[in-house]
N, C-alpha and C positions, 0 to 999 in steps of 0.2 A: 191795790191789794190783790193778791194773788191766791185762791180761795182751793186747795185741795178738796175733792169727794173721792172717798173711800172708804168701803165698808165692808165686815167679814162676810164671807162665803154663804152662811146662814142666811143668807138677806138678800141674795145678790136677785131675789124678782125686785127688789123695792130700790134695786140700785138708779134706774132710769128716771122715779120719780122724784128719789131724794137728789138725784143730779138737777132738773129740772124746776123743784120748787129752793132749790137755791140760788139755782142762774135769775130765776123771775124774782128770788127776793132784796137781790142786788144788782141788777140790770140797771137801774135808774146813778147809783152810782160812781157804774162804768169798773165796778170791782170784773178781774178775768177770773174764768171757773174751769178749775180743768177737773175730770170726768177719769179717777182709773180704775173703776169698780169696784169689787169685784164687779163681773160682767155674766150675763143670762147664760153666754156660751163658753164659757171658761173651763176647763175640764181640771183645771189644779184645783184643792181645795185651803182656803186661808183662813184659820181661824182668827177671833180678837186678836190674840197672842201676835200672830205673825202680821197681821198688819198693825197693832202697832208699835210694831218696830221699825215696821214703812213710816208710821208717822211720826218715829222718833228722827230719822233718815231727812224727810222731805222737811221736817222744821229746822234741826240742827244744822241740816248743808244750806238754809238759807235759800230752798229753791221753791220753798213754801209762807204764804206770811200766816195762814188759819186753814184750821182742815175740819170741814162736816163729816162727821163719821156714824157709826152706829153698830151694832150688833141685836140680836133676838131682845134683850132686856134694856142695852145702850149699858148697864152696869159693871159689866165685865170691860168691855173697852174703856170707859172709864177709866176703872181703876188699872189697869192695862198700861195707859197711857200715860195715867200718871205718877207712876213708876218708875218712869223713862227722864232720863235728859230733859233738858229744854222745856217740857210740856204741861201746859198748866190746861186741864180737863176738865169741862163743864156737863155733867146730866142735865140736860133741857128735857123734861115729857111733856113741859106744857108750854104755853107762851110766856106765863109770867116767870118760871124758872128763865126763859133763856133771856124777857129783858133783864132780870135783873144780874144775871152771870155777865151778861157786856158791859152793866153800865156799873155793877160794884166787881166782880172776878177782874176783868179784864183779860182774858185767857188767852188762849190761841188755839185750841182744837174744843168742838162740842160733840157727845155722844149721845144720840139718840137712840128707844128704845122702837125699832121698828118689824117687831112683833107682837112681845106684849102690849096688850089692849088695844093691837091697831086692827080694828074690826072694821064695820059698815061704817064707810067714810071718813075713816083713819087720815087720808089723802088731808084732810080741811085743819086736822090739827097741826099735823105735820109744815103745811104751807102758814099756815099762822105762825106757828112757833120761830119758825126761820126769819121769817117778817121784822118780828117781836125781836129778834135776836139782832137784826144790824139794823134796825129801827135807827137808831140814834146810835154819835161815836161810843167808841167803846173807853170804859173806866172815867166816868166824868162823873161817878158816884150817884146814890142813891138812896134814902129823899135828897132832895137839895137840901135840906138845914144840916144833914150828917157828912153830905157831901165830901166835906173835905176828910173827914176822920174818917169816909170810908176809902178814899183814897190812898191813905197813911199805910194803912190797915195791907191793902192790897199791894203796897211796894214791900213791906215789910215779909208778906208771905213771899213774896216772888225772889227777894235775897236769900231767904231759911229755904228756899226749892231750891238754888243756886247751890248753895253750900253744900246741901245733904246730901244732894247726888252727885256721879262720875259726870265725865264730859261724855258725849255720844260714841268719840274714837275709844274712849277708853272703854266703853261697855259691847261695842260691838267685839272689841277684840277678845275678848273675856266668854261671847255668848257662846252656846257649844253650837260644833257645826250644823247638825243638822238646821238649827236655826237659821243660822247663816245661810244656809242653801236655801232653804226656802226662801228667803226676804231676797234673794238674787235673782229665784228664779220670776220674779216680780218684774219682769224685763221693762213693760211700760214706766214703771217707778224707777227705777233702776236709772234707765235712760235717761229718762228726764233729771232726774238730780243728776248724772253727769253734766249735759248737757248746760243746765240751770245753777247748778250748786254754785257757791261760793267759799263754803267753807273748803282749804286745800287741806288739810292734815283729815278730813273726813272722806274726802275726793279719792285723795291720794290710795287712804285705805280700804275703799270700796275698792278702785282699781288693782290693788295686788290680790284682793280674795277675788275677782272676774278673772284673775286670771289662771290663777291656781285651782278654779273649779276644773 
């Protein structure tokens, strides 16, 4: 699994440890973590808004399999995110929200709230809740007696998220530009889902707005 960190601007001091206590919370198995901020030194600023559209990007080209994310509340990116294409968005604030978002949601991106109420040793819930969160595979339902109804449940929502939205080319094509320019000038992200993507009809149209900037 191929595990995105990225988070708005707002946050970007808490970006080193939320990269961090994800790497340590799936280390063991062998999941890769890539890191693209925001970053301490970054001088652009990215709100929810515009990254996630980076995390509409990185899932839809397939050059992403799950992305930890966050903002000041985790609320805003959220619902952000799940707005978007492809993206099915977890609020984890605590540990027990995020086992149970993996083993009944089954998602692919979580947003955490990494300002609100992250005071004196914020850091311990933070690294629990991610723990909590790939603890066990994801969507194998929860309790075990509803298990499978809650599985049912969870395919059921993931087709009505299919349906309700555009494909990711069709929404990027549509965003206005300024949007567009900023989620370009995202050069790390950018890169990398060229480089990584799979999807070509997303490819294809990243590469004619790169080039027309």
């Amino acid at each position: 699994m191929k595990i995105a960190v990225i988070q708005a601007s707002s946050q970007k001091e808490k970006n080193e440890l939320l990269y961090r206590c994800t790497a340590e919370s799936v280390k063991k198995y062998g999941y890769e973590v890539i890191n693209f901020g925001c970053y301490t030194d970054e001088t652009e600023s990215y709100s929810y808004i515009d990254i996630s559209i980076l995390i509409g990007l990185l899932l839809s080209s397939q050059s992403a399999d799950f992305i930890v994310t966050g903002c000041s509340s985790g609320q805003g990116m959220m619902l952000a995110c799940n707005s978007l294409p492809g993206i099915l968005c977890g609020y984890i604030p605590t540990p027990q929200d995020a086992f149970l978002f993996g083993r009944i949601n089954d998602g692919n991106a979580v947003s955490l709230p990494l300002g609100l109420n992250f005071g004196w040793a914020g850091e311990i819930n933070l690294k629990y809740t991610l723990e909590k969160l790939f603890e066990e595979p994801f969507g194998t339902g929860y309790p075990p007696e509803d298990a499978k109804r809650k599985m049912q449940d969870t395919l059921r929502l993931k087709e009505i998220n299919s349906i309700a939205k555009r494909t990711m080319p069709e929404l990027f094509g549509r965003l206005e530009e300024q949007l567009v320019k900023k989620a370009l000038s995202k050069s790390n992200v950018i890169h990398y889902i060229m480089k990584h993507g799979s999807n070509e009809e997303l490819l294809n149209l990243l590469e004619k707005n790169i080039v027309s900037q």
